[in-house]
Backbone bond lengths (Angstrom), bond angles and torsions (degrees), N, CA, C in turn:
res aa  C-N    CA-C-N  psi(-1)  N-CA   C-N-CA  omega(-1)  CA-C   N-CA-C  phi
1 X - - - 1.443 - - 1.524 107.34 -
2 X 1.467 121.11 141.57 1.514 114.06 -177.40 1.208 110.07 -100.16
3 X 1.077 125.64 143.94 1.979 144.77 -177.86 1.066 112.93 -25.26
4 X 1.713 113.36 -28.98 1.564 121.74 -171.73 1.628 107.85 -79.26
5 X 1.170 106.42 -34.65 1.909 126.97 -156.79 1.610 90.36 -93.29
6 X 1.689 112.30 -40.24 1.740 103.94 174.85 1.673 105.54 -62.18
7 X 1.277 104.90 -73.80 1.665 112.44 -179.99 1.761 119.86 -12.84
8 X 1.578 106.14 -54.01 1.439 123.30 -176.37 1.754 95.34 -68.93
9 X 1.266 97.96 -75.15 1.512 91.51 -178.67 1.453 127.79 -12.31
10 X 1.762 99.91 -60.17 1.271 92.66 -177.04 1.779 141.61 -112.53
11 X 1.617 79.16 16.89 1.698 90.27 161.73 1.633 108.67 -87.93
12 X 1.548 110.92 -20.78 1.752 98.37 173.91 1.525 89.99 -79.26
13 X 0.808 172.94 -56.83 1.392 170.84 -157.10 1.906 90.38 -36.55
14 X 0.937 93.32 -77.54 1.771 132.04 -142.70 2.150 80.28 -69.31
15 X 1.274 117.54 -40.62 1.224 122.09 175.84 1.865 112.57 -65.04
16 X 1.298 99.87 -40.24 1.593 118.53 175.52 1.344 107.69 -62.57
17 X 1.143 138.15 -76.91 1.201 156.63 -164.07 1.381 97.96 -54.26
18 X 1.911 118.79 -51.49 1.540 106.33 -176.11 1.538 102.60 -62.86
19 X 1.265 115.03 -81.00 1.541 101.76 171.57 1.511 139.64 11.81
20 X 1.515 93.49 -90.73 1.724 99.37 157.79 1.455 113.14 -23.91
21 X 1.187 124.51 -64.82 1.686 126.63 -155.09 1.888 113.01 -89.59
22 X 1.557 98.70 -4.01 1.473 105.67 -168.63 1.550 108.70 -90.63
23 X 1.016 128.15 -6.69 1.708 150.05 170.45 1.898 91.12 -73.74
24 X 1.282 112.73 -67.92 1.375 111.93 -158.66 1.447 102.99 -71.83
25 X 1.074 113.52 -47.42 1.960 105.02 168.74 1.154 121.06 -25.58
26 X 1.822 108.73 -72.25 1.224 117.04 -161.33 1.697 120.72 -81.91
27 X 1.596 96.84 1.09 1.129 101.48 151.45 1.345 150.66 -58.99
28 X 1.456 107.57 -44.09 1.622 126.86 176.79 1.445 114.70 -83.82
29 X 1.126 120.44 133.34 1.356 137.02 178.92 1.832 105.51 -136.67
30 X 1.587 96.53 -178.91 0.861 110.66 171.57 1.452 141.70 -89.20
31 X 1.545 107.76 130.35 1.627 87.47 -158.87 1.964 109.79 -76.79
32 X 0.923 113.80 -17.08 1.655 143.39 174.74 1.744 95.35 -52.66
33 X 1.167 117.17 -51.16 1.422 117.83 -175.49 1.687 102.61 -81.81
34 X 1.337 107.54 -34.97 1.528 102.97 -169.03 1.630 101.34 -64.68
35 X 1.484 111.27 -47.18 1.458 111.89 -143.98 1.725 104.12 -116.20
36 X 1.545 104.07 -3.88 1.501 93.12 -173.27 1.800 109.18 114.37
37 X 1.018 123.75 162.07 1.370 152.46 155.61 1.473 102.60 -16.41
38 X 1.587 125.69 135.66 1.466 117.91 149.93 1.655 111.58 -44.20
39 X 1.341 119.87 -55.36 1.339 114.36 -178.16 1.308 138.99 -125.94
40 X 1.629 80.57 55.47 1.725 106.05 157.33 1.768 132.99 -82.19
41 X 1.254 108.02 160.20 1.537 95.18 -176.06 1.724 128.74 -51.11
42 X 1.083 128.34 143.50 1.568 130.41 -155.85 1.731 76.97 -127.07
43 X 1.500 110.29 155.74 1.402 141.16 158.29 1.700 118.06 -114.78
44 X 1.130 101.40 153.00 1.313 108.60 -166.76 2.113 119.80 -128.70
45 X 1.307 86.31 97.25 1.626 97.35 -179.25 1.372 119.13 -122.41
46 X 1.587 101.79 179.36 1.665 114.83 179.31 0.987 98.33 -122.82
47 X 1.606 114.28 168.48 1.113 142.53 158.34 1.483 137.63 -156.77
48 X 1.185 117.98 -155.81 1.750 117.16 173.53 1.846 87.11 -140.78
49 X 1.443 112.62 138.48 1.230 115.97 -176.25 1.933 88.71 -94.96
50 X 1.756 100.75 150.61 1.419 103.97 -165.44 1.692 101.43 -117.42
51 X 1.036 108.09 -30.79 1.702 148.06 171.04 0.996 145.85 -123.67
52 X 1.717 117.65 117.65 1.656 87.25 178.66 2.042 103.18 -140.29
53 X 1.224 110.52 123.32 1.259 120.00 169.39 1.596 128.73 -108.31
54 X 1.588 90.63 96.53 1.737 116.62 -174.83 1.115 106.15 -82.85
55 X 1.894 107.06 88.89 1.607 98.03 171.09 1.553 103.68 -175.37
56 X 1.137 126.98 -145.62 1.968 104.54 -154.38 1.445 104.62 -135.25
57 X 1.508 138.79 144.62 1.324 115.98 6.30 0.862 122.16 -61.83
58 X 1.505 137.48 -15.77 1.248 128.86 178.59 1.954 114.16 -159.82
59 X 1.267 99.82 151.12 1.718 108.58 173.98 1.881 104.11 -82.91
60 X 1.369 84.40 126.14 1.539 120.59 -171.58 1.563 115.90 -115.14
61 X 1.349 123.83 125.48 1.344 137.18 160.47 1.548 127.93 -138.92
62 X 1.269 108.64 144.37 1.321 119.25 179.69 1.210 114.37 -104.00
63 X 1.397 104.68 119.85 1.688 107.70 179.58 1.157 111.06 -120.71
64 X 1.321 139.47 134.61 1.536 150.51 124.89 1.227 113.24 -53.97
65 X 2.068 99.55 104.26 1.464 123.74 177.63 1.542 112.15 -57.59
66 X 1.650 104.06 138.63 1.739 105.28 172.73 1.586 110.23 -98.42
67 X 1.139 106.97 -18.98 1.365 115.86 -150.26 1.773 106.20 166.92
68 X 1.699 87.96 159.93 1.519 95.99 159.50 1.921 95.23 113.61
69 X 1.277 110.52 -173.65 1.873 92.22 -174.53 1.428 124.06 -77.52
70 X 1.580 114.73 7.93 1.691 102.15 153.03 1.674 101.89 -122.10
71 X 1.427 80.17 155.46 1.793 107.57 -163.60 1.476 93.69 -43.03
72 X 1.677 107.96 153.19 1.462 138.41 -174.92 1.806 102.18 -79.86
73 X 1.043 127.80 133.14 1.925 120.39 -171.69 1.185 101.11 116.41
74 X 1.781 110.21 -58.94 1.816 91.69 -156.52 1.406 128.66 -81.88
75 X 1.357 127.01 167.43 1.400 127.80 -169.11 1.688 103.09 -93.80
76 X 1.288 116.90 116.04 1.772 122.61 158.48 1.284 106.03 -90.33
77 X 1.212 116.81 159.04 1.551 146.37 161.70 1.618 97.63 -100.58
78 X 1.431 117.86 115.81 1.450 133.48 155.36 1.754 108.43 -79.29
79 X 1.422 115.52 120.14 1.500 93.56 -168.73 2.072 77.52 -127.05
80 X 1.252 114.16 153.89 1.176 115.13 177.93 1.989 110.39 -164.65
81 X 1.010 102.46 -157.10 1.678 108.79 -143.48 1.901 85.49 -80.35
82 X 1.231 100.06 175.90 1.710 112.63 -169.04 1.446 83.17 -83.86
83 X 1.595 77.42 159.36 1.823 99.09 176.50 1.443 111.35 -49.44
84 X 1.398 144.69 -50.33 1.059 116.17 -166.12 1.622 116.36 -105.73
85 X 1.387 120.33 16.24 1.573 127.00 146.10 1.634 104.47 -79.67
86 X 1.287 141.97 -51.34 1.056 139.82 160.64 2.099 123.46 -28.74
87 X 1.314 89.16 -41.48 1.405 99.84 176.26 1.558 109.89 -77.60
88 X 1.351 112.08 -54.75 1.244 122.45 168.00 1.747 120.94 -35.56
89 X 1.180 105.54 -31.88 1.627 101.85 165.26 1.227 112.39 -108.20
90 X 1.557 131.04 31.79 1.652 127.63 158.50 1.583 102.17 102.63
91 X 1.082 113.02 -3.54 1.565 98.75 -179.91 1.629 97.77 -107.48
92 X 1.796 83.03 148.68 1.865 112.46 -164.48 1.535 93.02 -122.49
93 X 1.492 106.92 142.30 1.259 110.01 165.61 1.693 125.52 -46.04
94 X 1.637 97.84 -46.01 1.576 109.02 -174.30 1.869 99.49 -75.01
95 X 1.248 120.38 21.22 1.444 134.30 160.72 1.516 121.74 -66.92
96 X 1.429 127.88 -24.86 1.238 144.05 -130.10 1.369 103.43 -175.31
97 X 1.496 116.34 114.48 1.300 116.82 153.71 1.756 113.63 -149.99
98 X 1.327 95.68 156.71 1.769 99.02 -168.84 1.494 97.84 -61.96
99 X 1.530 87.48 149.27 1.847 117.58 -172.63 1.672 104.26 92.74
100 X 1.312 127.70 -22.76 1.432 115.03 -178.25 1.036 129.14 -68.49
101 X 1.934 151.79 170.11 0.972 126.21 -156.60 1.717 92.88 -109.33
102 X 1.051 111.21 167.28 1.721 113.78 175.22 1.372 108.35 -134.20
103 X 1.166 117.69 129.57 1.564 126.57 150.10 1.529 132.39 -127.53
104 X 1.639 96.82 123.64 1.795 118.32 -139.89 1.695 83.79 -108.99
105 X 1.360 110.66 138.70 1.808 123.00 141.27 1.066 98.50 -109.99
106 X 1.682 127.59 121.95 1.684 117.50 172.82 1.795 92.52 -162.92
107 X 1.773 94.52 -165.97 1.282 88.07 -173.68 1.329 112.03 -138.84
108 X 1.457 113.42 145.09 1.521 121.29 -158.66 1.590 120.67 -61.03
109 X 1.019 103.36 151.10 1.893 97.00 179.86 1.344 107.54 -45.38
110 X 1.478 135.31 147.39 1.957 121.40 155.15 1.523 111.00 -79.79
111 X 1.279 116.12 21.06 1.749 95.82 -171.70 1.994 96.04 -138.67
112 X 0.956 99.66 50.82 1.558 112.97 -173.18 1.540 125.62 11.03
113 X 1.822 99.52 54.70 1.502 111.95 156.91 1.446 98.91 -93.89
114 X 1.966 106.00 171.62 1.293 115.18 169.60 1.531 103.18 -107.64
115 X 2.184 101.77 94.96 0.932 102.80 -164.98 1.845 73.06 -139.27
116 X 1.306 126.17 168.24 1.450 138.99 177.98 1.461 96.84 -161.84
117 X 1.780 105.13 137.20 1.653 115.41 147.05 1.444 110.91 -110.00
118 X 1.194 86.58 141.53 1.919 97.39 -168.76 1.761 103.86 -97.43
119 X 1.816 88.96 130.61 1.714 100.67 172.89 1.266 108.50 -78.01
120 X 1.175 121.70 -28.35 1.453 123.46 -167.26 1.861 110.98 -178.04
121 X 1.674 101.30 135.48 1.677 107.54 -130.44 1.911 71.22 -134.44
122 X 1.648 118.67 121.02 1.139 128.38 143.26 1.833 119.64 -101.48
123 X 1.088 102.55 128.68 1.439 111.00 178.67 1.611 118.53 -104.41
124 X 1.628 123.50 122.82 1.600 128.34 -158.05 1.743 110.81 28.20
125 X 1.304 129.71 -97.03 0.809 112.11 -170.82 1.773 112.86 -134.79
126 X 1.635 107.00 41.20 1.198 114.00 -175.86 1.485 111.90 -91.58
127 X 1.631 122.69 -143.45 1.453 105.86 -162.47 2.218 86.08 -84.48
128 X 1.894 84.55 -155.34 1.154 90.25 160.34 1.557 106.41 -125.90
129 X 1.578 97.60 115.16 2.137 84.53 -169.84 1.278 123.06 -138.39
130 X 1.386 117.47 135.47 1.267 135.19 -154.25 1.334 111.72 -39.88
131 X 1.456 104.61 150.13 1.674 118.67 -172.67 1.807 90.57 -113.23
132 X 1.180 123.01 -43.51 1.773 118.83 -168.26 1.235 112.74 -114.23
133 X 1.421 130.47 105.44 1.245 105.75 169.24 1.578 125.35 -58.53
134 X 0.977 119.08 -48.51 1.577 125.76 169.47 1.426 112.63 -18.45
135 X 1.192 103.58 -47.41 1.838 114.36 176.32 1.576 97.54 -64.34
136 X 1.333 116.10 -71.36 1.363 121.87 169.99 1.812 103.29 -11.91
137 X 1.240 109.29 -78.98 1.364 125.00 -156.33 1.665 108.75 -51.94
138 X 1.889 107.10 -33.93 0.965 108.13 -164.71 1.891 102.79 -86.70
139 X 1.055 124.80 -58.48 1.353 120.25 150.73 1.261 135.56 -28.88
140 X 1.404 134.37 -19.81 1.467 152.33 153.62 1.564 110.18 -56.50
141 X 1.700 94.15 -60.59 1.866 94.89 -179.23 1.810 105.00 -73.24
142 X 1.545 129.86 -14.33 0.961 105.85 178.84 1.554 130.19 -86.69
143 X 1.578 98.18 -8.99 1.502 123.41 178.82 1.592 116.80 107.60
144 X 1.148 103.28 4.10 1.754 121.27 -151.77 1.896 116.07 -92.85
145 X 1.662 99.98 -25.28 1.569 114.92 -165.89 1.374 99.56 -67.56
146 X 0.797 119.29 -68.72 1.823 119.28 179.80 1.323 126.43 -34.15
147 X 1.400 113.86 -43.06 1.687 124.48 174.37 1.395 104.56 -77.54
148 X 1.608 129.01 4.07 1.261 129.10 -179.83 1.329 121.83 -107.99
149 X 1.106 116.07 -7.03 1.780 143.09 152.70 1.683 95.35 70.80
150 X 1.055 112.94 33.93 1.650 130.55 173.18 1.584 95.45 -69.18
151 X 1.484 121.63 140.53 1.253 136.09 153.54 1.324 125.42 -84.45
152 X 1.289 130.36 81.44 1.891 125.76 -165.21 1.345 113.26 -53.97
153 X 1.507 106.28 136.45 1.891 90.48 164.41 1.045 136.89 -66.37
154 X 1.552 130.18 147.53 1.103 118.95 158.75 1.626 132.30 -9.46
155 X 0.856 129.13 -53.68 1.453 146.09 -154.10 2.093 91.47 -90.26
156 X 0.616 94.28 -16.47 1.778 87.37 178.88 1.463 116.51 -46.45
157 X 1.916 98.55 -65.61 0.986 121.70 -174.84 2.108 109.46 -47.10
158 X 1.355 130.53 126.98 1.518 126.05 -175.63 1.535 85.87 88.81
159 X 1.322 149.88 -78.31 1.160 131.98 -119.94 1.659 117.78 -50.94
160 X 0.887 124.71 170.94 1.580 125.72 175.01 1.393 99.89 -102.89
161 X 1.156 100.47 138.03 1.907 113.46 -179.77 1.649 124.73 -106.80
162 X 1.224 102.90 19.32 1.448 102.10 166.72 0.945 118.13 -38.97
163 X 1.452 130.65 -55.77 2.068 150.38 -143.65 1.522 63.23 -72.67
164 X 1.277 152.28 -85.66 1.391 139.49 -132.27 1.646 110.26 -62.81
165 X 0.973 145.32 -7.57 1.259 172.87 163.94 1.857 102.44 95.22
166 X 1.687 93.98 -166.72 1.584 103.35 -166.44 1.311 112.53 -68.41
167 X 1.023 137.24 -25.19 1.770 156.01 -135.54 1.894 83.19 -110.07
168 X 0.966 125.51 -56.72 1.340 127.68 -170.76 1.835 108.36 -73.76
169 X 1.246 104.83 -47.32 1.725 103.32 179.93 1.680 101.18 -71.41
170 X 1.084 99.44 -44.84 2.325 93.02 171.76 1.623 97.10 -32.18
171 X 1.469 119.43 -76.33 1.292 147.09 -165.32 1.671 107.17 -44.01
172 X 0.989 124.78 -63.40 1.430 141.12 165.55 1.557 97.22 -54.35
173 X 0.968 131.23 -53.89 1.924 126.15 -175.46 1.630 100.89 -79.33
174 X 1.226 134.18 -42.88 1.609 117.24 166.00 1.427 104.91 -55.51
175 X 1.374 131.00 -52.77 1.722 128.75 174.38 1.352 108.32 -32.12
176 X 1.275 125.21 -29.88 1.196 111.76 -142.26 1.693 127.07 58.51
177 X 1.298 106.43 50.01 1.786 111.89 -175.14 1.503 89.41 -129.59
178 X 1.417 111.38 39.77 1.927 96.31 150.11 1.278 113.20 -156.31
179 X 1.396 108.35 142.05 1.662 94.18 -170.12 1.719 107.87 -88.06
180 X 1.228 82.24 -149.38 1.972 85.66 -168.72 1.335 129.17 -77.66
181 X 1.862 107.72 13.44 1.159 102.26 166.36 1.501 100.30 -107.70
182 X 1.247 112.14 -15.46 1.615 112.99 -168.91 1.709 133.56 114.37
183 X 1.398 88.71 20.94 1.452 113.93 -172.02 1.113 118.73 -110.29
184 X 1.192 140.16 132.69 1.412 141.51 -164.85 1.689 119.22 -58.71
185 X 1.236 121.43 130.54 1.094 120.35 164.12 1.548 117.76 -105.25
186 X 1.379 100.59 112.43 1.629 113.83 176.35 1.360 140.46 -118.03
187 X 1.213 135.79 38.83 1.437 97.72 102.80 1.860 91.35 -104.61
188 X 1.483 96.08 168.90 1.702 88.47 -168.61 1.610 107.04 -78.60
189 X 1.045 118.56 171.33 1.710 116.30 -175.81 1.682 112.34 -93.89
């Protein structure tokens, strides 16, 4: 093959490949920018899930609201973490299927779509259990998580709490809720 025919070759290569992957980049954002603050105010509704698409950047459902503080009729988009951060806090695909009922604490889009990320996701008549630990973390140092009958994920317990910021890990380390590397201990011992 001559230098000229390699060269081409493999800048369309190298052109292909960016391509492919430049859709999924500019896809993912932040949900912090979309929806607000780890510990900003959350609303609390129902629904019936109508749709559900388990897959990445992120797990997506469409629900028709029953109730709760946005009006009963309209359709939200539940948009939340990729399949395997999603898994990582206990939720299974076979968790969720259309026609079931949902009850969401989360927080509204900032750019006035009917879009919601959920703090914490009960399904028919199971618990109600956490979608963020960060929220977790931040409600822990405020004294507040417990009276909220939230189920934490798995993954809480060890995690490091920076993402919750400095003011909250102080708070959690006067508790005594971190062990000796600096990671949260949840439930406390």
């Amino acid at each position: 093959m001559n230098r000229s025919l390699l060269l081409k070759t493999i800048c369309s290569t190298f052109i292909a490949v960016a391509l492919l992957f430049a859709g999924s980049l500019f896809a993912h954002h932040s949900s912090q920018a979309q929806f607000g603050e780890f510990g900003s105010n959350t609303k609390n509704f129902e629904g019936r899930i109508a749709k559900i698409s388990w897959g990445n950047p992120h797990i997506t459902m469409d629900i028709e609201i029953t109730g709760g503080d946005i009006p009963a009729g309209e359709k939200w988009r539940l948009l939340s973490h990729p399949t395997g951060v999603q898994e990582a806090y206990g939720f299974a695909k076979s968790d969720f299927a259309v026609g079931d009922t949902i009850s969401i604490i989360g927080w509204l889009g900032l750019r006035d779509q009917p879009v919601f990320w959920p703090r914490a996701i009960k399904v028919n008549d199971g618990p109600m259990r956490s979608n963020l630990r960060f929220t977790d973390m931040i409600d822990i140092a405020n004294g507040t998580f417990e009276a909220m009958n939230i189920q934490p994920p798995a993954n809480l317990n060890g995690s490091p709490p920076a993402r919750a910021g400095e003011e909250v890990t102080a708070k959690l380390a006067e508790m005594g809720l971190l062990d000796e590397n600096g990671n949260v201990i949840w439930p406390p011992r």
